[in-house]
C-alpha positions in Angstrom: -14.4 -25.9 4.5 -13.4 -27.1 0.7 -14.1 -24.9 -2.2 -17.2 -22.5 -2.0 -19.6 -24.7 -4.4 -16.5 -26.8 -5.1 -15.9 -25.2 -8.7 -14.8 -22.1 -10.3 -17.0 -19.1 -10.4 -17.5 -17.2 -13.4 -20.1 -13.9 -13.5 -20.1 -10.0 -14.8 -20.7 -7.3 -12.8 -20.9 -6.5 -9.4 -22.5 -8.6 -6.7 -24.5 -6.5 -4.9 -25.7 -9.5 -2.9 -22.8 -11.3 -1.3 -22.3 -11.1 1.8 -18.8 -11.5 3.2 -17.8 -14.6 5.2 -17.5 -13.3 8.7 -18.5 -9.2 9.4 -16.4 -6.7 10.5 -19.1 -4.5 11.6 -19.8 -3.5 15.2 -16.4 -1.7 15.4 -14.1 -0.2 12.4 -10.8 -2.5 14.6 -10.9 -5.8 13.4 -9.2 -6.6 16.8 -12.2 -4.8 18.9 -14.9 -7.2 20.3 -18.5 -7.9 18.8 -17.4 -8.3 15.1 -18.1 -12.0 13.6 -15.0 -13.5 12.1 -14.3 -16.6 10.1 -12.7 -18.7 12.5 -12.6 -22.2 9.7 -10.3 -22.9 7.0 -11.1 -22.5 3.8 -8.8 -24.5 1.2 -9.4 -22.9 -2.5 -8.1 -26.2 -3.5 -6.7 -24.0 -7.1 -9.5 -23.3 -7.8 -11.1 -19.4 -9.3 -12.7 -16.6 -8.8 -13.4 -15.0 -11.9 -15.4 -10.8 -12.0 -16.0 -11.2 -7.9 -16.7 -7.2 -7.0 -17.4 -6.7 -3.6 -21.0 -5.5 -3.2 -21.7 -1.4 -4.6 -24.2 -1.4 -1.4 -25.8 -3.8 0.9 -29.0 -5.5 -0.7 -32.7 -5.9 0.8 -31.3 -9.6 2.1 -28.0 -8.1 3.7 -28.6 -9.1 7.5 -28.7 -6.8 9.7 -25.9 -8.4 11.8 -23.7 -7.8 9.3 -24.2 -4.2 9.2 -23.1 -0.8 11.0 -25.3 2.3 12.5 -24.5 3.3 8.8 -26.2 0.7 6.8 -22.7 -0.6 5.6 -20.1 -3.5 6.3 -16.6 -1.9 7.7 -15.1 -5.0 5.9 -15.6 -5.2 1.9 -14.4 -8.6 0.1 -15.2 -12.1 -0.3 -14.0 -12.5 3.5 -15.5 -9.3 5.8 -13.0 -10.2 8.9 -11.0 -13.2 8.9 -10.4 -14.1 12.6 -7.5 -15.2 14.4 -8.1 -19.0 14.2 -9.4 -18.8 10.6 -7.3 -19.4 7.3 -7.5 -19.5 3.7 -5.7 -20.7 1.2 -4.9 -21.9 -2.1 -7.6 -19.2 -3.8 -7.5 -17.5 -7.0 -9.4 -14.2 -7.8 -9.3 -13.0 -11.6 -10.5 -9.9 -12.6 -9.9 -10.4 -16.5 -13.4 -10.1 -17.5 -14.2 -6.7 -16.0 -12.6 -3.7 -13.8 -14.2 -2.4 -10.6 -15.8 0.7 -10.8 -17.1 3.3 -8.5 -18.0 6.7 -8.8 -20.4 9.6 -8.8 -23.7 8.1 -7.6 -22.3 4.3 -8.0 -19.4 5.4 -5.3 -18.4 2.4 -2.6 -20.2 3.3 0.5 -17.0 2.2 2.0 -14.8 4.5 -0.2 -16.6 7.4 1.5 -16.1 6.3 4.9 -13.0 7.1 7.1 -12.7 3.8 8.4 -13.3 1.2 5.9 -10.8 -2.1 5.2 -11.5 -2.9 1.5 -9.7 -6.1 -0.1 -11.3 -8.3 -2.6 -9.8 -11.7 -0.6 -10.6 -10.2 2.9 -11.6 -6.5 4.2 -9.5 -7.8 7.1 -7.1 -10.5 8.5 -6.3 -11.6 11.5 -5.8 -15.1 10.5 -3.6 -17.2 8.2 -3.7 -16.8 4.1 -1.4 -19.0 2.2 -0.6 -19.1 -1.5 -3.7 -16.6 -2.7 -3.7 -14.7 -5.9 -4.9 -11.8 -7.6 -5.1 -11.9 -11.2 -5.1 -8.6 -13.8 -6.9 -6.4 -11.3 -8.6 -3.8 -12.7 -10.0 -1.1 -10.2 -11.3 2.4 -11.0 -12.5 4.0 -8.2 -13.4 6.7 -6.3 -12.1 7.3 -3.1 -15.1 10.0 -0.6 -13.8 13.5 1.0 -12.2 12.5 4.1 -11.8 8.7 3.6 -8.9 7.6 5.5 -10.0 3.5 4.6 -7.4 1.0 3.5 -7.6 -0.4 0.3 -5.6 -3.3 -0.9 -5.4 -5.8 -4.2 -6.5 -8.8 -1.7 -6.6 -7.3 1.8 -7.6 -4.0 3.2 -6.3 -4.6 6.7 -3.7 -7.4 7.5 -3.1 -8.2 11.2 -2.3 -11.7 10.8 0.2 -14.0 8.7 0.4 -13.9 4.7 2.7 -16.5 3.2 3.2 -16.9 -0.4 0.9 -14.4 -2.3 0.8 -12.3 -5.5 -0.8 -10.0 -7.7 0.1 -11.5 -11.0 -0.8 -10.5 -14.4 -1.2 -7.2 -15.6 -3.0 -4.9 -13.0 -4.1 -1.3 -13.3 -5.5 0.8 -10.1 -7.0 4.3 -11.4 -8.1 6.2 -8.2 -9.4 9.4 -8.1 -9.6 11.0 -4.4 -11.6 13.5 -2.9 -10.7 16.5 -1.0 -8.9 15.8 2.6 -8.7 11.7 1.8 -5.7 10.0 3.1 -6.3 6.5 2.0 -3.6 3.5 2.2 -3.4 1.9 -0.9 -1.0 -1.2 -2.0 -0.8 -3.4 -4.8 -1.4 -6.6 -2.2 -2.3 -4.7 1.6 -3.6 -1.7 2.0 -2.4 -1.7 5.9 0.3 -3.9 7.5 -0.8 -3.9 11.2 2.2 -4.1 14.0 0.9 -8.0 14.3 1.0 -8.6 10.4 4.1 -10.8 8.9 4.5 -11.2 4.9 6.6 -13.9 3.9 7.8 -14.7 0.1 4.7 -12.4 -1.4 5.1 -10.7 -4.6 3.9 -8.4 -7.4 4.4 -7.4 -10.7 3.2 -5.5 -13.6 1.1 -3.1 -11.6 -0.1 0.3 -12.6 -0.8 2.7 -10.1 -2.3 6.2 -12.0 -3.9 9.0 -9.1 -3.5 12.4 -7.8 -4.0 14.0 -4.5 -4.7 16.7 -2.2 -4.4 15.3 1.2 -2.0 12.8 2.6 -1.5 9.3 0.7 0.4 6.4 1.7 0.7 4.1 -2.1 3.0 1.3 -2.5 3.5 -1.9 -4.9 3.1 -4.5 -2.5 1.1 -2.3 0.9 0.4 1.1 1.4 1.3 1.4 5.2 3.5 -1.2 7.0 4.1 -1.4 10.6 4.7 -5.3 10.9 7.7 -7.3 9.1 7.8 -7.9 5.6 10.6 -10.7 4.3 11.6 -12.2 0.6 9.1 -10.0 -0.9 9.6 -9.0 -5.0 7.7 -6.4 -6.3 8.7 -6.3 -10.1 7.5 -3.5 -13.1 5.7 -1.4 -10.9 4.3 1.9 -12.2 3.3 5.0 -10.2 2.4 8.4 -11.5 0.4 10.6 -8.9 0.3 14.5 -8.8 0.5 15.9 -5.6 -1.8 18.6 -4.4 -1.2 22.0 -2.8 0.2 21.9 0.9 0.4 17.7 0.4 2.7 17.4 3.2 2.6 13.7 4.4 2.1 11.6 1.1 4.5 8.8 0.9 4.9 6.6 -2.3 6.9 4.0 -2.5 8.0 1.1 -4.8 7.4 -1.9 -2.3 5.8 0.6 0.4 4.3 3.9 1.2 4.8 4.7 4.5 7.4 2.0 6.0 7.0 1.7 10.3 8.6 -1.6 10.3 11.2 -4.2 9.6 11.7 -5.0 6.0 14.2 -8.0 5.2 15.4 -9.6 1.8 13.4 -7.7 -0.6 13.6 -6.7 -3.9 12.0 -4.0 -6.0 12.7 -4.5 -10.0 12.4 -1.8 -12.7 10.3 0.6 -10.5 8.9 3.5 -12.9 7.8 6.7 -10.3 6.9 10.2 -11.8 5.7 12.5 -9.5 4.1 16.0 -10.0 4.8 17.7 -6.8 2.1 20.4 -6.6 2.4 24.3 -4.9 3.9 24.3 -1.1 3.7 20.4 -1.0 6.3 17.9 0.4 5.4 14.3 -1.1 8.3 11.2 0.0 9.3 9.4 -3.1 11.4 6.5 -2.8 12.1 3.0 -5.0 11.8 1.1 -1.8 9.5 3.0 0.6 8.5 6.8 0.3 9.2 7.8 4.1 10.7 5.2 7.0 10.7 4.8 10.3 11.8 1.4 10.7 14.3 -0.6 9.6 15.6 -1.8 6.2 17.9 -4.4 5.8 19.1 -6.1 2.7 16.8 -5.1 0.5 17.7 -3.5 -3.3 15.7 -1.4 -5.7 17.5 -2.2 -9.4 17.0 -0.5 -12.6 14.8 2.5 -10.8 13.7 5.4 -12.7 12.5 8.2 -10.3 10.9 11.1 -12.3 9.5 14.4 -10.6 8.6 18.2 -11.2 7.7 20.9 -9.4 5.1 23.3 -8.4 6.0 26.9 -6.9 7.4 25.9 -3.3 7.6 22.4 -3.6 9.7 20.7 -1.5 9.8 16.6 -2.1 11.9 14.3 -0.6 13.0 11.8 -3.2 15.4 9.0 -2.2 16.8 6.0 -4.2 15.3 3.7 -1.3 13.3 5.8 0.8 12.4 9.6 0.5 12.9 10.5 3.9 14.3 8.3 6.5 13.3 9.6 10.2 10.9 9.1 13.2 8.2 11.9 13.4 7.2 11.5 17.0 7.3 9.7 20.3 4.7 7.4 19.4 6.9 5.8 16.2 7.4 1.9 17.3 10.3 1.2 15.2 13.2 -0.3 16.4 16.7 -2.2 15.2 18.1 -4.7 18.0 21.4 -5.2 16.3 23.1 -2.1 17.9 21.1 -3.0 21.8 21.2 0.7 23.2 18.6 2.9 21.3 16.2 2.5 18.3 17.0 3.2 15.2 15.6 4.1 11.8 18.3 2.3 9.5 19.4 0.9 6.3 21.7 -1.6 6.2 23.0 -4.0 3.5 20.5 -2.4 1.1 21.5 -1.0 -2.6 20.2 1.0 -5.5 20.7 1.4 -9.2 18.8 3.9 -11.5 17.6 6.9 -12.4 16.6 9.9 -10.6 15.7 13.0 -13.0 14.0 16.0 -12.2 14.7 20.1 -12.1 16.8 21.8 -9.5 15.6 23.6 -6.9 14.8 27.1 -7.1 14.5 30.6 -4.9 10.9 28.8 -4.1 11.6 25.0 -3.5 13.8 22.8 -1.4 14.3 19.2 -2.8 15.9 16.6 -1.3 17.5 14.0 -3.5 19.7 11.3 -2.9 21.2 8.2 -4.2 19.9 6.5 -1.0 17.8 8.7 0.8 16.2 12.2 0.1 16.6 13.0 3.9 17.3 11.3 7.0 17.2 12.9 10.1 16.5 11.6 13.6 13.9 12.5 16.0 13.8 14.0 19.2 12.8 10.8 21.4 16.4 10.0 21.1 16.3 7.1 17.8 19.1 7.8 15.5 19.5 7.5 11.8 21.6 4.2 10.5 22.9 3.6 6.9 25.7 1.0 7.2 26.6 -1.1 4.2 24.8 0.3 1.6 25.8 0.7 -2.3 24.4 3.3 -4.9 25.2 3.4 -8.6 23.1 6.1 -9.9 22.8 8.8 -12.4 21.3 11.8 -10.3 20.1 14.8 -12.6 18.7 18.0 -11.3 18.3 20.7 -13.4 16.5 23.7 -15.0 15.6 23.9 -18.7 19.1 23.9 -20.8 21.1 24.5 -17.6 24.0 22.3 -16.6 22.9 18.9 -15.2 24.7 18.1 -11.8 24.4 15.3 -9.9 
C-alpha cells in the first residue's frame, strides 16, 4: 500500500471518525486470536500527517467489528493492531497545529480502561515500523481510576521490530491520573513486549509534567521494557512528577521506566528529573531507567540533573542510572549470558555524570542515593546483582536546610 490518499493530510481537531487500519478488539493481547491486524505494508513514502487525534469515541459508522463488549477499540491510533506480517514505514505525524486533549466528559474511553494500547502510529505492533516520526507532540490528557493502559508518542504496545524512529521537535505530555491508575507512559512506547527490539530510535526535547497516586512506569523513549533496546539517544528530556502517598512501585526513568530487559549502546543527554516524593512512598528515579531487572550494558547518562524532596516517610530510591537495580520475584525474565551460570541484573560498561540534589534523610525517611544506583539488591530465585566497569563523576548533595552538604 503507497501513501493513504498519496498526499499530506492537514485537519484540526479530533477525528472522531477514523477508524484504525486493522482492530485490536476481541481481546486486550494483541497476540490473542480474533483481533484483525494489518498484515500489508504501508510506505509513508515522506510524506505527513499533520493534527491526526485518535478518535474521542467511536462514531455512528464505527463497525461493529471493530469494537469490544464495551463499545470501544482496545487499540487507539492511525494503526489499531499492526500484525506480524504487516509494516510501515517512512510516515510522519505532526502535531504542530494542536495538542490532544482529554478530560472531564471529553475523557479517552480508552484512558479509562485497564487495558488499552494507545499510540498515535499504532495502538499495537507486532510487525515492522521503519524510519517513523513524531513531530512536537502535544498531549493533555487524562488518564481513568484504575487504568493500567499503555500510552506511547507512536505506539502503545510494541511486540514487534522498530528501526530508526523519533520523536523530534519540541514535545510536551501533561497527564493528569486518577486514583489507583498505573499507566506506562514513554516518549516513543508505552510497552516494550519480551518480543519487541528497538534499534537506532531516538528522542529529544520532551516534556513529561504529571503526578501520581498509584504505580507509574514513565520514561523518555518507553515506559516499560522487557524486550532489547540498542543505539537509542534520548536527548533534553524533562520529567517532573509528584508522587502520592504509599506510591510504592513508580519507576521514572530517563530512557526507561521500569527496565526488564537488555539495553545496549544507549545514551541519555542532559536528562532534567525533579521528583516530589509524597508521605510513606518509595518512587525509583534514575537517568537511565527508574528500577531494573535486566541488563545494562554500555550505556551513559551525561550531564544529569536528578532533583527530589520529601514527604514525611519517604523513602525513594534515586540512582545515577537506575534507582533500584534488583529482581522482585520468580517470575522476572531477565538474564545476562556473559557470566553462563545464573541470571543477572547488571550494569556493565555503563557511566554517569551529573547532578543529584536533594535533602538528607530524616528520623522518618530512608533514601537511597547513589552515583550509579540508589539500591541494588538481589532476589531470592537466586539472580545476583552485577556492576562491572562502570564510571561516575558526580556531585551528590543531601541535605537539610543550612546543614552541611555531604556527598
Amino acid at each position: 500500500m503507497d501513501a493513504y490518499q498519496g498526499q499530506d493530510t492537514s485537519g484540526s481537531g479530533v477525528y472522531n471518525s477514523w477508524i484504525p487500519i486493522g482492530t485490536l478488539s476481541a481481546d486486550p493481547d494483541p497476540t490473542a486470536a480474533g483481533n484483525v491486524p494489518f498484515q500489508g505494508s504501508f510506505n509513508g513514502d515522506s510524506h505527513v500527517v499533520r493534527t491526526f487525534h485518535p478518535p474521542v469515541s467511536p462514531s455512528a459508522t464505527t463497525p461493529s467489528s471493530a469494537l469490544n463488549a464495551t463499545g470501544s477499540p482496545y487499540g487507539y491510533g492511525l494503526f489499531g493492531l499492526i500484525g506480524a506480517e504487516g509494516s510501515v514505514k517512512d510516515l510522519t505525524i505532526d502535531m504542530s497545529d494542536g495538542a490532544w486533549t482529554g478530560s472531564g466528559a471529553s475523557a479517552l474511553p480508552a484512558l479509562d480502561q485497564p487495558a488499552y494500547s494507545v499510540g498515535l502510529l499504532a495502538g499495537a505492533n507486532l510487525g515492522t515500523i521503519q524510519a517513523c516520526t513524531l513531530s512536537n507532540a502535544a498531549f493533555d490528557l487524562t488518564i481513568g481510576s484504575g487504568s493500567a493502559l499503555a500510552l506511547g508518542g507512536l505506539v502503545g504496545y510494541q511486540g514487534g521490530s522498530m528501526t530508526g524512529c523519533q520523536l523530534q521537535g519540541v514535545s510536551t505530555f501533561r497527564l493528569t491520573l486518577g486514583s489507583d491508575s498505573s499507566p506506562d507512559v514513554g516518549g516513543l512506547v508505552g510497552v516494550q513486549a519480551t518480543t519487541g527490539t528497538m534499534e537506532g530510535c531516538s528522542v529529544s526535547k520532551l516534556t513529561f509534567q504529571t503526578a501520581t497516586s498509584g504505580p507509574l512506569d514513565l520514561g523518555g523513549l518507553v515506559g516499560s521494557q522487557s524486550g532489547t533496546i540498542q543505539n537509542a539517544s534520548v536527548q533534553d528530556v524533562s520529567i517532573t512528577c509528584a508522587t502520592g502517598a504509599s506510591d510504592t512501585a513508580s519507576a521514572l526513568g530517563g530512557l526507561a521506566g521500569a527496565q526488564l530487559g537488555t539495553l545496549l549502546n544507549c545514551t541519555v543527554s542532559a536528562p532534567k528529573i525533579a521528583i516530589s516524593a509524597g508521605k510513606d512512598s518509595t518512587p525509583n528515579i534514575g537517568g537511565l531507567a527508574g528500577s531494573q531487572a535486566g541488563s545494562a550494558q554500555d550505556c551513559t547518562v551525561e550531564a544529569a540533573s536528578l532533583t527530589y524532596s520529601l514527604g514525611s516517610g519517604a523513602a525513594p530510591r534515586l540512582g545515577g542510572l537506575v534507582g533500584s537495580l534488583y529482581g522482585t520475584d520468580a517470575t522476572d525474565t531477565a538474564s545476562i549470558g556473559a557470566d553462563g551460570s545464573s541470571a543477572a541484573f547488571s550494569l556493565k560498561g555503563c557511566a554517569f555524570t551529573g547532578d543529584i540534589i536533594g535533602p538528607k534523610a530524616n528520623g522518618s525517611s530512608t533514601t537511597c542515593v547513589g552515583g550509579l544506583a540508589g539500591r541494588a539488591a538481589a532476589d531470592d530465585t537466586g539472580r545476583t546483582v552485577i556492576i562491572q566497569d562502570c564510571a561516575v563523576a558526580a556531585d551528590i548533595q543531601c541535605h537539610n536546610g543550612t546543614s552541611p552538604t555531604y556527598t
